[in-house]
ZAMARGU-4260 file (C-alpha; in steps of 0.2 Angstrom, whole numbers, plus 5000, padded with zeros to 4 digits):
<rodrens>
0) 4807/5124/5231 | 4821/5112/5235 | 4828/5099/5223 | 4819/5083/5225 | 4835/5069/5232
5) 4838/5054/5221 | 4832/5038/5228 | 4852/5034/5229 | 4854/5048/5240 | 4837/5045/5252
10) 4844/5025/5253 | 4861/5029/5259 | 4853/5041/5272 | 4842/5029/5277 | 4854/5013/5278
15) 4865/5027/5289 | 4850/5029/5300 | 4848/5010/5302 | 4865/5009/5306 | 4867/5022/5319
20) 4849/5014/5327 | 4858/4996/5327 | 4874/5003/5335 | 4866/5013/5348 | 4855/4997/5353
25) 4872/4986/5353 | 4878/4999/5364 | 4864/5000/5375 | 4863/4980/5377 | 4882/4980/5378
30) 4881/4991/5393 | 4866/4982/5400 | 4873/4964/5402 | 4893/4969/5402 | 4895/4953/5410
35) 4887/4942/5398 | 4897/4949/5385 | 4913/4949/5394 | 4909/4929/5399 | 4905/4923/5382
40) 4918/4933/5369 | 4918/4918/5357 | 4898/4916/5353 | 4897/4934/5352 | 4914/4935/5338
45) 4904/4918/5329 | 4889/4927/5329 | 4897/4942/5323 | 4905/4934/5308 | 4889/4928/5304
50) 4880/4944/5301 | 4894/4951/5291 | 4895/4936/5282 | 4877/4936/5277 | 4878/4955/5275
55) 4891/4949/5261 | 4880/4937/5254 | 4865/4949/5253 | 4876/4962/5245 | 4881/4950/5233
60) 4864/4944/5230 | 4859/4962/5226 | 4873/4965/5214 | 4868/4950/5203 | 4849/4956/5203
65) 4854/4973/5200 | 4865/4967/5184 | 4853/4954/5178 | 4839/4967/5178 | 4851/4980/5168
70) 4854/4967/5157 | 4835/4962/5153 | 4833/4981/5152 | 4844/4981/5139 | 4838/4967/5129
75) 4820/4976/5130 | 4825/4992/5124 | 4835/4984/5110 | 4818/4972/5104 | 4806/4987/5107
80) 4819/4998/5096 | 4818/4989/5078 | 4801/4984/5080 | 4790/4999/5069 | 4778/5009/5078
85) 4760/5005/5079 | 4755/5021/5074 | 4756/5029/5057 | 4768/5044/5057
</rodrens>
């Protein structure tokens, strides 16, 4: 039986797979309405400083829950580790 992958691993293959989807559709519209996109160059670059932008932000966002939680983590593990357990020994 094969190794189970981490959640790590499946995520990144799935954030690869959304990737390669969203560039393949960009490629299809792109080829679609050539003229739209060749006519409008500035809405499309503003447009596309926007996504990264918020792509930033929402990374950002992530890191500081991600930290916050690993820091709450830590402050439970540290309360629940002095207190004596319920159970006799």
């Amino acid at each position: 039986m094969a190794p189970a992958a981490s959640s790590r691993s499946l995520a990144t293959r799935l954030a690869l797979l959304n990737v390669f989807t969203a560039g393949a559709g960009l490629g299809y519209l792109a080829r679609e309405y050539r003229e739209v996109v060749v006519a409008n160059p500035a809405a499309i670059g503003l447009v596309l400083l926007f996504v990264l932008a918020f792509g930033y932000v929402v990374r950002a966002v992530v890191r500081a829950l991600r930290r916050a939680g690993s820091r709450v983590d830590s402050i439970f593990a540290e309360e629940l580790g002095n207190k004596p357990s319920p159970r006799p020994r």
